[in-house]
C-alpha positions, 0 to 999 in steps of 0.5 A: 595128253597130259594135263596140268595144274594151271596154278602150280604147273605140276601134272593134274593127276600127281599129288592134291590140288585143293591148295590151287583150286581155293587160290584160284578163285582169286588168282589167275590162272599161271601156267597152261593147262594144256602144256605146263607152260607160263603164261603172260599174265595181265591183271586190271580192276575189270579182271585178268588175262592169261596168254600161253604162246603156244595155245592163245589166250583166255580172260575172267 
């Protein structure tokens, strides 16, 4: 199984993710990791979820 950068969407294990990495301890997460797809995307004062129609949701 192929997993993906959940910043960019782009395969994990092409290229340097260190741009997503350090944007993502701000930002939340854009695409699923699991399957590349965008994801719904909510951001409140208290922090963020992340919804993938196909693998469900996750929050910070």
């Amino acid at each position: 199984m192929t997993s993906y950068c959940d910043h960019c969407g782009r395969p994990a294990v092409e290229g340097d993710h260190a741009a997503c990495g350090a944007a993502r301890v701000m930002e939340p997460p854009r695409y699923c990791a699991s399957c590349r797809r965008r994801m719904v995307v909510q951001v409140t004062p208290r922090g963020w979820s992340a919804r993938c129609a196909e693998h469900g949701s996750l929050s910070g």
